[in-house]
Phi, psi and omega in degrees: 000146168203165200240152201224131162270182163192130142300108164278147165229142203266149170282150168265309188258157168096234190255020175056050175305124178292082193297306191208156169227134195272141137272143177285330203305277199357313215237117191283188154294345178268336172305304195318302189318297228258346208233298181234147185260100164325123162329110196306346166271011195217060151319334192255012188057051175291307200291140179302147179225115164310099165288139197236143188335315190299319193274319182318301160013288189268288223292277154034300171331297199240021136217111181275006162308325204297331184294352157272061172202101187254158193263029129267354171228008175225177106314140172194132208245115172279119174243185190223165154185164162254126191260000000 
């Protein structure tokens, strides 16, 4: 089993239509530990995370695709699931 990250990104306006999903793998647990703080039962990040400006920032570094989705004019969501 293994686990996949991905960003989702959201229409801000209208039904928050689901626009593009990103892959996430760059950013391992230890990049994420430095960039967001885990929910004391979900260390590994399984659980969805709402990205907020500070953090869009950092990440935006290591996946620079992410610029055209600035979290001021999208949502952008971190999820996990599994393959």
């Amino acid at each position: 089993m293994k686990i996949e990250r991905n960003i989702l990104v959201f229409e801000k306006s209208g039904d928050e239509k689901l626009l593009k999903e990103i892959n996430a793998d760059k950013l391992t647990i230890d990049i994420l530990k430095t960039i967001i703080v885990p929910l004391d039962d979900d260390p590994n990040f399984y659980r969805p995370y709402n990205i907020e400006e500070l953090q869009y920032v950092v990440i935006v570094k290591h996946i620079p695709e992410l610029k055209a989705y600035p979290c001021n004019e999208y949502y952008l969501s971190l999820d996990a699931y599994t393959v």
